[in-house]
N, C-alpha and C positions, 0 to 999 in steps of 0.2 A: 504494500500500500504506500510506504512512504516514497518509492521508486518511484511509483506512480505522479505520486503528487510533485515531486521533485521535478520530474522532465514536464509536466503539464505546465506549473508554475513559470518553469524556463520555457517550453514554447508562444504563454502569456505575453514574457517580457520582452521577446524576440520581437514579437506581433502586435506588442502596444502601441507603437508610435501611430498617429494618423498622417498620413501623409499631406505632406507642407506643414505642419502643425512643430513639427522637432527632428531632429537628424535619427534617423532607424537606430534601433539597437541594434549590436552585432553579438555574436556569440563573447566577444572579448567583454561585453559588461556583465557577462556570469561568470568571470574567473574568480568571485567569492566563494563559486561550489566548489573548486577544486581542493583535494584531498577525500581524507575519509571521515564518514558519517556512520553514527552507531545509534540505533537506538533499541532498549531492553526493556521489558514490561514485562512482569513475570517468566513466565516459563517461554514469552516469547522474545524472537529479536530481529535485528533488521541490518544487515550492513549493508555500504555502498559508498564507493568511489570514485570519484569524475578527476580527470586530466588537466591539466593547465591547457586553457586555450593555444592553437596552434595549428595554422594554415588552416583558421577559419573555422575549427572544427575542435570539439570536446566529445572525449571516449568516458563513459562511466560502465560502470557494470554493478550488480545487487546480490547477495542473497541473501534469503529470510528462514528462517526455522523454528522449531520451539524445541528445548531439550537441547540434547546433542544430534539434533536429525534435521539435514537441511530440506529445506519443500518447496523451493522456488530459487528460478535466478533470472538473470536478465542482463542484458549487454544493448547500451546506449549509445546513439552517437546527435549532438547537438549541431546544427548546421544551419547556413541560413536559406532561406526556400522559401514558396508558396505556399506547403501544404500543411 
């Protein structure tokens, strides 16, 4: 879930400018994600990773589990686009 929200929130930021209104954001104004991110709630938890911006482009990747058993992962990549 947090994965989720993380890359949503960054395609937000991407996508917020209105045009003529302010200069586009680039992937370089979410070089704040880069490193690692943890979060534990009980018996569950969440990690994930993003890359320092570079040629335009941010790599992250997740995984999430509860216990010692992982149950999800995911590989990211931040870029700028239409879609």
């Amino acid at each position: 879930m947090m994965k989720s929200m993380t890359a949503a929130m960054a395609a937000m930021l991407l996508m917020a400018a209105v045009p003529g209104s302010a200069p586009a954001a680039t992937v370089g104004d979410l070089a704040w994600m880069a490193g690692a991110w943890v979060s534990d709630a009980g018996d569950e938890w969440n990690e994930e990773s993003w890359s320092d911006p570079r040629g335009g482009v941010m790599i992250g990747h997740s995984l999430s589990g509860a216990g010692d058993k992982a149950q999800a992962f995911e590989f990211l990549m931040l870029q700028p686009g239409t879609d």
